[in-house]
Legacy VTK file of the C-alpha trace (Angstrom):
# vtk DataFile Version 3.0
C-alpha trace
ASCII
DATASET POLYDATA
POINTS 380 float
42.834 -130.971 -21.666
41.641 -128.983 -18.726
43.523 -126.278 -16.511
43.652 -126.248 -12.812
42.815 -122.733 -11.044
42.544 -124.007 -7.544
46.160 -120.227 -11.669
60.135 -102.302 -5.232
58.478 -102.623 -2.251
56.708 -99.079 -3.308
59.123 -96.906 -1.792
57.027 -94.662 0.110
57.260 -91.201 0.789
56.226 -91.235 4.152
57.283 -88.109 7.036
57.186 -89.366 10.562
57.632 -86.430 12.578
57.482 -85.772 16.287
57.836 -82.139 15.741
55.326 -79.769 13.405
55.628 -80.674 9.825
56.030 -77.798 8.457
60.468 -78.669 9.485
60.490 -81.313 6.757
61.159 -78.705 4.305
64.140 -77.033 6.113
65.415 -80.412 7.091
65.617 -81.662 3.222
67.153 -78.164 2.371
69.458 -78.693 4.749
71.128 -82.058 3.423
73.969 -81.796 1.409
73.631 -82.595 -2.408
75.612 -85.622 -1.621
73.516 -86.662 0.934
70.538 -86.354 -1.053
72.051 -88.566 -3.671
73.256 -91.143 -1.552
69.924 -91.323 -0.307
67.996 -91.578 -3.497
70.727 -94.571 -4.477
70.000 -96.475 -1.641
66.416 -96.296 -2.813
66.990 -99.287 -5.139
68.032 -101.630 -2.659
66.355 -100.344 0.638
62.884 -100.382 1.265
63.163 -97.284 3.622
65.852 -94.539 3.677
66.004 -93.152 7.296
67.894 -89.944 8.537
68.118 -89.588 12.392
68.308 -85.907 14.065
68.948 -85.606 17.249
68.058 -84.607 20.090
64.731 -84.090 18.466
64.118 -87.492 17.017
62.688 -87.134 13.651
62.296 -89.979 10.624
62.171 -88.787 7.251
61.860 -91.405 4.267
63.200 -89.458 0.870
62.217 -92.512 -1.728
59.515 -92.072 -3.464
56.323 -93.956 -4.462
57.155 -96.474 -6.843
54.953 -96.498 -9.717
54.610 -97.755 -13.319
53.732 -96.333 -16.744
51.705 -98.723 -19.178
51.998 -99.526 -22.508
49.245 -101.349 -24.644
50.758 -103.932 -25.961
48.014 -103.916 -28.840
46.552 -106.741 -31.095
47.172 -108.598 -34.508
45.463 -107.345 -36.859
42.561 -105.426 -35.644
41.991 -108.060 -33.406
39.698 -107.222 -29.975
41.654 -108.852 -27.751
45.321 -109.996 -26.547
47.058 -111.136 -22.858
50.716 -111.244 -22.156
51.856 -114.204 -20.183
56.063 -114.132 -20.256
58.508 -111.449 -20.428
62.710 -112.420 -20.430
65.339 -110.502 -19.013
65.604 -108.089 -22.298
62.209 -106.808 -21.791
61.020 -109.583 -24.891
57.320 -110.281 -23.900
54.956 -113.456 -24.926
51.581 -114.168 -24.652
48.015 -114.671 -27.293
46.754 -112.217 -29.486
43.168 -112.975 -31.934
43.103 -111.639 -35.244
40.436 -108.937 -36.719
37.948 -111.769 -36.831
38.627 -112.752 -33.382
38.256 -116.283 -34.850
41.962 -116.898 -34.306
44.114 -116.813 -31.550
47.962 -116.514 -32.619
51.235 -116.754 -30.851
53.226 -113.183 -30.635
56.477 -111.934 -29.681
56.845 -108.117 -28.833
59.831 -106.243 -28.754
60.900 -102.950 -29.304
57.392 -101.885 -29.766
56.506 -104.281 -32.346
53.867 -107.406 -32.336
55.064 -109.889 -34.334
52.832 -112.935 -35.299
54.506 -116.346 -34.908
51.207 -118.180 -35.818
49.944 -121.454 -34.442
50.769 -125.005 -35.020
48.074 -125.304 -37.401
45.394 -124.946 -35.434
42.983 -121.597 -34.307
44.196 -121.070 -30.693
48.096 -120.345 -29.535
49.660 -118.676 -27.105
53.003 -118.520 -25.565
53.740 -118.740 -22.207
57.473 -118.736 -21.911
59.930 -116.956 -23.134
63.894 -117.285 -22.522
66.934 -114.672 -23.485
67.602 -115.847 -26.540
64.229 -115.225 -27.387
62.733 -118.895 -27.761
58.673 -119.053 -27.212
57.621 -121.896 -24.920
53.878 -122.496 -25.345
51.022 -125.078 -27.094
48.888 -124.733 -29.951
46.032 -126.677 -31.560
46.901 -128.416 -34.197
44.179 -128.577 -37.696
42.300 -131.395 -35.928
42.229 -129.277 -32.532
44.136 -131.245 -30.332
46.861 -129.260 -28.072
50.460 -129.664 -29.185
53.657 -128.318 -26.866
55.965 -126.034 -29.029
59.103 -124.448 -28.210
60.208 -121.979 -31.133
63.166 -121.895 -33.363
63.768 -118.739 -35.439
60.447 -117.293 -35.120
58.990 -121.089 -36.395
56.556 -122.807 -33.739
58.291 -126.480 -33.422
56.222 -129.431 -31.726
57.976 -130.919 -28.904
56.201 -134.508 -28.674
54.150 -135.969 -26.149
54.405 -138.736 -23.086
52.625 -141.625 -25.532
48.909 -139.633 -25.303
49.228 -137.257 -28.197
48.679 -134.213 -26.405
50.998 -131.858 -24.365
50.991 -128.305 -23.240
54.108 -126.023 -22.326
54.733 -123.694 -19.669
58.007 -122.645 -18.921
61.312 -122.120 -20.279
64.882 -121.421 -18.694
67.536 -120.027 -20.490
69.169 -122.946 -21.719
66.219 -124.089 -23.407
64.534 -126.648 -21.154
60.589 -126.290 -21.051
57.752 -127.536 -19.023
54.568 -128.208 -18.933
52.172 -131.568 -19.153
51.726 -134.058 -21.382
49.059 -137.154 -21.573
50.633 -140.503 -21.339
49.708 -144.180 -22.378
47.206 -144.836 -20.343
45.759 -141.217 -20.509
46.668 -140.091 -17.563
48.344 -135.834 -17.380
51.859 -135.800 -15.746
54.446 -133.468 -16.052
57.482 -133.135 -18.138
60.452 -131.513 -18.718
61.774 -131.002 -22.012
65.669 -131.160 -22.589
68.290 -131.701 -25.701
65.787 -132.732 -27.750
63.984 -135.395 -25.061
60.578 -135.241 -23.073
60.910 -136.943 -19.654
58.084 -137.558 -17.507
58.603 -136.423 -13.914
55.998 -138.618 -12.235
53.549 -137.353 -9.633
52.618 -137.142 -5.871
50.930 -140.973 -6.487
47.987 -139.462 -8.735
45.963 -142.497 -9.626
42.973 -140.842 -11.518
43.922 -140.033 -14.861
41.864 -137.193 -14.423
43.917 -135.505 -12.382
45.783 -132.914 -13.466
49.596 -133.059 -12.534
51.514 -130.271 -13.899
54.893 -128.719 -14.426
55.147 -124.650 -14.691
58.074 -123.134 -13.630
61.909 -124.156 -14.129
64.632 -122.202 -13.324
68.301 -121.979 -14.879
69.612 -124.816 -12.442
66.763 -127.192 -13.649
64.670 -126.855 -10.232
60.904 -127.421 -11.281
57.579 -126.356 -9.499
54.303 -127.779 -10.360
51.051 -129.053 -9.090
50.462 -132.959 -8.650
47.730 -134.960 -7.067
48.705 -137.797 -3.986
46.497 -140.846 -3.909
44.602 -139.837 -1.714
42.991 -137.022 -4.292
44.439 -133.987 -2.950
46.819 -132.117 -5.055
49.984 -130.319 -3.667
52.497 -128.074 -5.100
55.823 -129.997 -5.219
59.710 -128.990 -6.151
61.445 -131.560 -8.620
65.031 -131.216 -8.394
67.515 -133.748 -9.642
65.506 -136.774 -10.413
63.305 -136.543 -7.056
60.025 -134.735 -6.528
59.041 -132.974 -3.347
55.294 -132.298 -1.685
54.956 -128.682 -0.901
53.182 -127.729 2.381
49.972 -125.754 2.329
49.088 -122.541 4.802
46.974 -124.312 6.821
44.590 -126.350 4.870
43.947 -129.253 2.654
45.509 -128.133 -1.035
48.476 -125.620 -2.662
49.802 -125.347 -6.501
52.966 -124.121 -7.118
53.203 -121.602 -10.235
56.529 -120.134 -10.650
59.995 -120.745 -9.128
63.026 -118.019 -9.453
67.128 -118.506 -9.285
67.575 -118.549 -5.618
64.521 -121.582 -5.276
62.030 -119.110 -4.291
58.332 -120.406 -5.338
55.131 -118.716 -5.299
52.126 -120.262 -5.752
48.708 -120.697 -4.199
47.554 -122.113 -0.772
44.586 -122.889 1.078
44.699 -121.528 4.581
42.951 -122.735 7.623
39.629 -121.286 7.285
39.491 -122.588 3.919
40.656 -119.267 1.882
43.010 -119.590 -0.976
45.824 -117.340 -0.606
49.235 -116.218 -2.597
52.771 -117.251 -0.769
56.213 -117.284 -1.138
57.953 -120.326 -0.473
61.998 -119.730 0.842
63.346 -122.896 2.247
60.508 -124.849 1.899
58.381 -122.571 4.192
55.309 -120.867 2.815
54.666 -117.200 3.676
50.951 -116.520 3.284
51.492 -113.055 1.279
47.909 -112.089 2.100
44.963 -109.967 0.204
44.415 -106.451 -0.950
40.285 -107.093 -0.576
39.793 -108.624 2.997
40.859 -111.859 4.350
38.052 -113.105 2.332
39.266 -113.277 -1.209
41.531 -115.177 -2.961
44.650 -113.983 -4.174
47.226 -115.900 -6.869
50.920 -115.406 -6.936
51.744 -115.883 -10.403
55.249 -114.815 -11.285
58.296 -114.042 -9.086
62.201 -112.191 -9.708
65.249 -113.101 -8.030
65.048 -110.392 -5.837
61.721 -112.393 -3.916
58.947 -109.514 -5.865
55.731 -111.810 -6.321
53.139 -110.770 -8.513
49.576 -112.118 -9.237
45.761 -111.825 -9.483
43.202 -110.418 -6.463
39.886 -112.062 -6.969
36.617 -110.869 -4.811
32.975 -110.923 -6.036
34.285 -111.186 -9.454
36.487 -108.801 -9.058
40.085 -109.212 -10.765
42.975 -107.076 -9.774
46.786 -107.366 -10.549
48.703 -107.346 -7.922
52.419 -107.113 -6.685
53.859 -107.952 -3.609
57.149 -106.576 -1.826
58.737 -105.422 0.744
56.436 -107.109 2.830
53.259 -105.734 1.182
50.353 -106.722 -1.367
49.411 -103.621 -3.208
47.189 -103.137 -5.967
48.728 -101.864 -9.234
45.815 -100.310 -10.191
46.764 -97.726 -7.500
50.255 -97.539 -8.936
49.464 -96.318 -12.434
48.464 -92.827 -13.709
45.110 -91.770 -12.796
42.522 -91.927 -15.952
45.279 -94.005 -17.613
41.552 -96.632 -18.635
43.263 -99.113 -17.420
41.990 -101.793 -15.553
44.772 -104.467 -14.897
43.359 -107.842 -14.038
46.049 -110.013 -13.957
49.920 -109.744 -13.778
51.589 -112.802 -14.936
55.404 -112.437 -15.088
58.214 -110.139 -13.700
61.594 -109.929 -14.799
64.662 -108.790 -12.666
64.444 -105.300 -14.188
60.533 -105.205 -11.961
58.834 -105.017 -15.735
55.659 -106.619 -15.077
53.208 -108.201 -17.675
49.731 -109.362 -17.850
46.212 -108.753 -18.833
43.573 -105.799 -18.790
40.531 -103.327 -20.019
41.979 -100.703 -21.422
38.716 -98.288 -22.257
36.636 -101.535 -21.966
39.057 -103.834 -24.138
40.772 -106.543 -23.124
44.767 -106.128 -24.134
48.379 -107.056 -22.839
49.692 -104.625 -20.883
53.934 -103.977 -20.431
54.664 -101.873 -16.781
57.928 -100.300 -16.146
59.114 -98.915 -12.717
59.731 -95.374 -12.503
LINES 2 381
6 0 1 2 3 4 5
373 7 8 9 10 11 12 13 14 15 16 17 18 19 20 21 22 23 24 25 26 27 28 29 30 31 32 33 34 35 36 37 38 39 40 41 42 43 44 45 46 47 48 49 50 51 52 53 54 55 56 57 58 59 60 61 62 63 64 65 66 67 68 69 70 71 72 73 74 75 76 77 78 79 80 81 82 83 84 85 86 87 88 89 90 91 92 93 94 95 96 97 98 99 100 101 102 103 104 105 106 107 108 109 110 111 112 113 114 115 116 117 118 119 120 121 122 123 124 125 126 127 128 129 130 131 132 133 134 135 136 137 138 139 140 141 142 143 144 145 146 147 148 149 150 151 152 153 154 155 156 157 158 159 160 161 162 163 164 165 166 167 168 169 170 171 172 173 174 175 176 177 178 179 180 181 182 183 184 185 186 187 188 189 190 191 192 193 194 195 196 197 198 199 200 201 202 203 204 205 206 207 208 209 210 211 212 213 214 215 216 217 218 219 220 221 222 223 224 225 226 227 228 229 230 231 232 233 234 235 236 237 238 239 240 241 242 243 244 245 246 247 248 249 250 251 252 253 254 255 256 257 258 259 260 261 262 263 264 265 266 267 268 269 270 271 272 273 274 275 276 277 278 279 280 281 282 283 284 285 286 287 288 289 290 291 292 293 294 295 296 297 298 299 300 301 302 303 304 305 306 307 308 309 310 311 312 313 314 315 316 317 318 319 320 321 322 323 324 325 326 327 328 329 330 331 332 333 334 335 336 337 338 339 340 341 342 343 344 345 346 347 348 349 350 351 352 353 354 355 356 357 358 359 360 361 362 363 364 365 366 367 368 369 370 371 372 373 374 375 376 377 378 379
């Protein structure tokens, strides 16, 4: 089966000043204790504290730069490599790590600083891709004769979740209450997406795809059952679209002929990618049904993926120019690099950033001193 890739607000410490600089120190030592703190609590919710003194008008922003530390999320067993794809609202993280022979590819859960293997399906190549607060895995696996198998897990055991009539599926997402996503091959051997629920695949149709070729896909759900994918139309262009209550939705574009929608969060905000005007492929964030193109952080040129999103709208994604990959996160109405946003001579590299939770933990994929591993970011 074949995957489609056409897949706070850094609270600045900025001093505007009309007057010579050297005031901001007497002004901050001049704030009460209390003010201080009621300024540094607002920093959680407001992208910009602002004190006014008058008559000299003078704008001071106390919050500082947001930034992250890392932590290596390692590999199994020696292994060279690993990538994290899902973390849940416990700080629980998902994703693929290969084995000291780098032969085999395994499923892992981390928490608490701990890799745990939870295998494949038989096969040499797993990886999870969702995982919910209780802990369940969403992901696929190939099975001994190398086919890909959907799997949802059940007490650290990979279980196969079926198929549309093909024999093949893949997985996604997961919500909390255990529904996954993903795409399966039907009958007639054509890819359409599914949803997963109590024990029952459904298949959620498509835009009118009519190659089975074409790759229509589910790969986001959130807890009210709202689903975001990618589908082709019959006329061979493929859309992002919403599914919501038995009835799926085209997504717009910003600007030109094609979009995919990746992830959506619990107030039905979607990111995605979209092709713009001039033909660029850009990162957006869909509220209402409106796309926002959310830009580039290497010229209007490159192409930029929004990947994961948290209820409170933060988007993060890959940067791609001259094969060039950086993660990136977007907020308070800004695309910034997080390479910038981690400790200098860290030997990091992040490349991709694949999931946030509401706690802005952010996980993905990265060199570290040349190796490719997951990587975990908290906020400070």
């Amino acid at each position: 089966m074949k995957e489609l890739y056409v897949q706070e607000r850094a609270l600045g410490f900025d001093i505007l000043l009309t007057i010579a600089p050297t005031w901001h120190g007497k002004i901050i030592g001049a704030l009460s204790s209390a003010a201080k703190r009621a300024v540094m609590n607002s920093c959680a919710s407001l992208s910009r504290a602002v004190l006014v003194f008058l008559p000299t008008l003078i704008l001071v922003s106390l919050c500082p730069a947001q930034t992250y530390t890392v932590t290596d999320l390692g590999t199994l067993r020696g292994g060279s490599s690993s990538g994290a794809k899902a973390i849940n609202a416990g700080g629980e993280i998902t994703g693929y790590a290969f084995d000291s022979n780098d032969t085999v590819s395994d499923v892992f859960l981390y928490n608490n600083s701990t890799m745990t293997d939870l295998g494949t399906l038989g096969g040499t190549s797993g990886i999870g891709n969702g995982i919910n607060l209780s802990g369940q895995v969403a992901g696929y696996s190939t099975i001994a004769s190398g086919t890909y198998r959907a799997f949802l897990s059940s007490g650290g055991k990979l279980i196969d979740i079926g198929d549309l009539g093909g024999g093949s599926a893949v997985a996604y997402a997961l919500n909390d209450a255990g529904q996954v996503v993903g795409s399966a091959v039907t009958t007639d051997g054509s890819n359409h997406p599914f949803l997963y629920s109590s024990g029952q695949m459904t298949d959620l149709g498509t835009l009118g795809s009519r190659d089975s070729g074409e790759w229509n896909t589910a790969t986001g759900i959130n807890k009210f059952g709202v689903v975001v994918g990618t589908s082709y139309d019959p006329h061979g262009n493929f859309f992002g679209f919403i599914w919501r209550n038995g009835t799926m939705t085209k997504m717009g574009t910003l600007g030109g002929a094609w979009s995919q929608g990746y992830a959506v969060n619990n107030k039905n905000q979607i990111t995605g990618v979209a092709y713009t005007a001039n033909g660029s492929a850009h990162a957006y964030l869909a509220t209402g049904g409106v796309l926002k193109d959310l830009g580039t952080i290497s010229g209007p040129n490159s192409t930029t993926w929004g990947f994961g999103i948290n209820d409170a709208g933060l988007v993060v994604g890959q940067s791609t120019f001259q094969s060039t990959y950086h993660a990136f996160v977007y907020s308070g109405g800004k695309m910034k690099d997080l390479n910038k946003m981690i400790p200098v001579g860290s030997g990091w590299v992040l490349l991709a950033a694949n999931a946030v939770n509401n706690a802005g933990q952010i996980v993905g994929e990265g060199l570290h001193n040349g190796k490719q591993h997951g990587f975990l970011l908290t906020p400070q």
